[in-house]
C-alpha positions as CSV (number, residue, x, y, z in Angstrom):
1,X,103.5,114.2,107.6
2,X,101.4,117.2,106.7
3,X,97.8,118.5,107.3
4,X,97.4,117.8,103.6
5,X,98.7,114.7,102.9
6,X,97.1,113.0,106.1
7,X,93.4,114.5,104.4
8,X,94.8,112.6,101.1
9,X,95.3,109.9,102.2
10,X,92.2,109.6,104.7
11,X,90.0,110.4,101.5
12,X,92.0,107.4,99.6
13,X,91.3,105.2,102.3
14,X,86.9,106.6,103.0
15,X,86.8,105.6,99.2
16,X,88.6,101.6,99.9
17,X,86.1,101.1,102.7
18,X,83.2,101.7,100.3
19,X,85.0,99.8,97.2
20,X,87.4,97.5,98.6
21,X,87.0,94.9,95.6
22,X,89.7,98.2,93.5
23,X,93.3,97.3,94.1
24,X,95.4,100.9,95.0
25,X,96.4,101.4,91.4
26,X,92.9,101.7,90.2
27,X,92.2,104.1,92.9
28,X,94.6,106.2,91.6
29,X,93.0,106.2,88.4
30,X,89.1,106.4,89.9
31,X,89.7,109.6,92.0
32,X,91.8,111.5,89.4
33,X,95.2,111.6,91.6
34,X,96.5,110.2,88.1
35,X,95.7,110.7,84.8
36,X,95.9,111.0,81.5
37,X,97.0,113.9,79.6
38,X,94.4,113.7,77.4
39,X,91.9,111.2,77.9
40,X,90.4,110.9,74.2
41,X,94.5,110.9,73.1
42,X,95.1,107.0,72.0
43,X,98.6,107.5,73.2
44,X,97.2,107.8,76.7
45,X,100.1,109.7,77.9
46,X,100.0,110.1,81.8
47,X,99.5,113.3,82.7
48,X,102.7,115.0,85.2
49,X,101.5,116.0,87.7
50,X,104.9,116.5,89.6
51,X,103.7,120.4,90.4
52,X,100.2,119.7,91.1
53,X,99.6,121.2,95.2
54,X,98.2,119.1,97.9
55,X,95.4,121.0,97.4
56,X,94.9,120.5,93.8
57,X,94.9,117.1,94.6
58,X,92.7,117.2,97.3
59,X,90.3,119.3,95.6
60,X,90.3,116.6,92.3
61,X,89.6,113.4,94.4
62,X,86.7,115.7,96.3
63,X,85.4,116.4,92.9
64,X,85.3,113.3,91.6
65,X,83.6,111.3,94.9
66,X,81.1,114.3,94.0
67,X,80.6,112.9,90.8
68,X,80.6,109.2,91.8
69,X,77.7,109.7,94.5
70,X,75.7,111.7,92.4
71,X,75.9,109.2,89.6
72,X,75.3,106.8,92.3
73,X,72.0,108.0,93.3
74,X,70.8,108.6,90.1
């Protein structure tokens, strides 16, 4: 297993200690690692995101913890 995917998957796992009560799928959903293509599209296609990097990924779910502990502390 990579550098990268290791780092994924330790983020995955800081963010189930702090919210255990979300089963996995939701996770997915909660740190952006899937989504939908457009979120105001009814449809609410899933988004592919067969060529998103490690990286891109990585960088996402750091983004959006950002945004959960800000709105946390608000």
């Amino acid at each position: 297993m990579n550098d990268q995917n290791i780092k994924i998957l330790a983020l995955i796992a800081d963010y189930l200690d702090k919210y255990p009560g979300q089963r996995f799928g939701q996770v997915l959903f909660n740190l952006d690692i899937i989504e939908f293509a457009d979120k105001t599209d009814p449809s609410r296609n899933l988004r592919d995101i067969y060529n998103d990097s490690n990286k891109e990924i990585i960088d996402r779910i750091k983004s959006t913890i950002s945004k959960i502990e800000d709105d946390s502390t608000s």
